[in-house]
C-alpha positions in Angstrom: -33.0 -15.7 -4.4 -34.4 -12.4 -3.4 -32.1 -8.8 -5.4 -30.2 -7.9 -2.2 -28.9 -11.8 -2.1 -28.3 -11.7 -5.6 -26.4 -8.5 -5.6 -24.1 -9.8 -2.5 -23.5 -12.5 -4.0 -22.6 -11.0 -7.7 -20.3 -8.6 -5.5 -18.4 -11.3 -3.7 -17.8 -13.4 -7.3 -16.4 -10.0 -8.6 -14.2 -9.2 -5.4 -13.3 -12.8 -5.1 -11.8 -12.6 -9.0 -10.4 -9.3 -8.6 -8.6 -10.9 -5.3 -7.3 -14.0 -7.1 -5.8 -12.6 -10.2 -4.5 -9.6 -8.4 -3.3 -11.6 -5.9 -1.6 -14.5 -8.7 0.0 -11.4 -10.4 1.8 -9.8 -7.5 2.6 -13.8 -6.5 3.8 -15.1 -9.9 5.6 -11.8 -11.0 6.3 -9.5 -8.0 9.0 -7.6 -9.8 6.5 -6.7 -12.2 3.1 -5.9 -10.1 5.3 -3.5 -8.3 6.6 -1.9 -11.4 2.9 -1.8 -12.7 1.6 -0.4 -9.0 5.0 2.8 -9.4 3.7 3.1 -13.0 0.0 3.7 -11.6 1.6 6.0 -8.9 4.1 7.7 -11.9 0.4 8.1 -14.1 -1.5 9.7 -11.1 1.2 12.3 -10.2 1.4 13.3 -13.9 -2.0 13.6 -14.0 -2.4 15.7 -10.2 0.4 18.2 -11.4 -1.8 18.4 -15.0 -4.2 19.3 -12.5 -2.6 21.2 -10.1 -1.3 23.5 -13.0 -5.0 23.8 -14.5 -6.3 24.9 -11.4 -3.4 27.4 -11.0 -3.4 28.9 -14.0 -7.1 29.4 -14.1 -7.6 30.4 -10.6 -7.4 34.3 -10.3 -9.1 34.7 -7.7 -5.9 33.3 -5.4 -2.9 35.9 -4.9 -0.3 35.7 -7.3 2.5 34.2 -4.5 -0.3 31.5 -3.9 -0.7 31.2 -8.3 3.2 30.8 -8.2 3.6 28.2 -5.3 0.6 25.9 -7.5 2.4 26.0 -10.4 5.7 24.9 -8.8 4.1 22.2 -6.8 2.4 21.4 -10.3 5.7 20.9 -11.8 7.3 19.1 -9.0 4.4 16.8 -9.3 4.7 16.5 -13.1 8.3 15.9 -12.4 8.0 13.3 -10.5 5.7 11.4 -12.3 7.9 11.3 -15.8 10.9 10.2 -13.8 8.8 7.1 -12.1 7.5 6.8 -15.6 10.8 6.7 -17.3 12.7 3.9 -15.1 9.7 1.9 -13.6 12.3 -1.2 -12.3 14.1 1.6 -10.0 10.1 2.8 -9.0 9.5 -0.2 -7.7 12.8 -1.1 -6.4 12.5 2.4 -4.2 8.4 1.3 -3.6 9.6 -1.8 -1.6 12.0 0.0 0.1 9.8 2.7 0.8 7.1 -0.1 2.1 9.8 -1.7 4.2 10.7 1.0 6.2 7.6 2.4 6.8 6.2 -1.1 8.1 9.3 -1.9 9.9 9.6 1.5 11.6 5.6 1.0 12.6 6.4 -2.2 14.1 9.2 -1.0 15.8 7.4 1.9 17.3 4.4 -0.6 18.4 6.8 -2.9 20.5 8.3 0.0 22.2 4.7 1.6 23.2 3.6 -1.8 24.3 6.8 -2.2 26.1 6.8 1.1 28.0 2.8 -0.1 29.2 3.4 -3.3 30.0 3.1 -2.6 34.0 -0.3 -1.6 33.0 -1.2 -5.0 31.6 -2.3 -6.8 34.9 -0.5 -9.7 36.3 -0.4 -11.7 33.2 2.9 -9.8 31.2 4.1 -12.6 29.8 2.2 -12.8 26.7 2.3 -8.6 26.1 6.0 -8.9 26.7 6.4 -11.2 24.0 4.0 -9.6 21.8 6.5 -6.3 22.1 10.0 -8.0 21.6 8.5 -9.4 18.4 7.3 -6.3 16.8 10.4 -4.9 18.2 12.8 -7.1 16.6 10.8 -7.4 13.2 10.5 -3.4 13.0 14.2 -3.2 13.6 14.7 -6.2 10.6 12.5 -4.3 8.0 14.1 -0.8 8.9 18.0 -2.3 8.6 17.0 -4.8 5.5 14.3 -2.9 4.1 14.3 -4.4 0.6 14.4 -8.1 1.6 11.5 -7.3 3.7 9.3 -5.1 1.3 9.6 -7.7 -1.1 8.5 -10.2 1.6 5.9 -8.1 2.9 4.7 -7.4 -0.9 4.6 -11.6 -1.7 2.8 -12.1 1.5 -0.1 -9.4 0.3 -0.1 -11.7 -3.1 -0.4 -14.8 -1.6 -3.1 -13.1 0.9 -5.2 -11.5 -1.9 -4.7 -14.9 -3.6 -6.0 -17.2 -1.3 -8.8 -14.4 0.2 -10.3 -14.6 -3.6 -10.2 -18.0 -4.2 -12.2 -18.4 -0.5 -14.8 -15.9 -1.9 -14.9 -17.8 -5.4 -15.8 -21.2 -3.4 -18.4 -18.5 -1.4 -20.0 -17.2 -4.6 -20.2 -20.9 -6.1 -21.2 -22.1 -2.9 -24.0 -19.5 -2.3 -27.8 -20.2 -2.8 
């Protein structure tokens, strides 16, 4: 087996058992991969407004209204990370939402774009029609029961990464 094989291969056994105990986390304990994922967003917000205020402060060069606007926005940040740190189960709840709505309301939006096009779809409208009531109704779901449906959407992603990584494990064992 020639490097660039080797290293290929070495990469897909790595992303395959990244993928399948990321992927049995989120699917075994989904309450508490999304309270981990709000406590990594909580952490990096900190640390941007730690940042932020750095840069601010040592940054004389900007005008003072400019100095004063960083440091709020630093604050804000900091802010916002220490209250996602301090009640990660609410975090995660308001994550799920958060993911819900946005899906639901990109679903939603899809079906209506494909339904206003639809005359330009050729004879055949059948299938495109259906294709748009779907996303239609499943945006609409998610954006009116956005919890239920984060919390579907985020055990789908587990069992996705899941089985993804245990397909790349059989690669990499498989691979010669």
């Amino acid at each position: 087996m020639d490097a660039f094989t080797s290293r290929v291969r070495r990469t897909i056994g790595i992303d395959g058992l990244i993928s399948t105990v990321v992927g049995a986390f989120i699917t075994i304990w989904p309450e508490k991969s999304a309270s981990f994922v709000a406590g990594m967003i909580g952490f990096a917000f900190f640390a941007i407004g730690v940042s932020k205020l750095v840069i601010s402060i040592r940054d004389t060069e900007q005008g003072r209204s400019n100095r004063i606007i960083g440091i709020i926005m630093s604050i804000l940040y900091m802010v916002a990370g220490v209250l996602i740190l301090i009640d990660l189960e609410t975090a995660a709840l308001s994550l799920l939402i958060v993911v819900g709505v946005f899906t639901g309301l990109t679903w939603a939006v899809e079906g209506i774009v494909q339904m206003a096009i639809i005359n330009r779809w050729g004879s055949n409208r059948v299938w495109p029609f259906i294709s748009a009531l779907i996303s239609l109704l499943a945006g609409l779901t998610l954006v009116f029961s956005p919890f239920f449906g984060g919390l579907l959407l985020w055990e789908f992603l587990g069992i996705m990464l899941l089985v993804v990584g245990i397909v790349k494990l059989i690669q990499f064992a498989t691979m010669r």
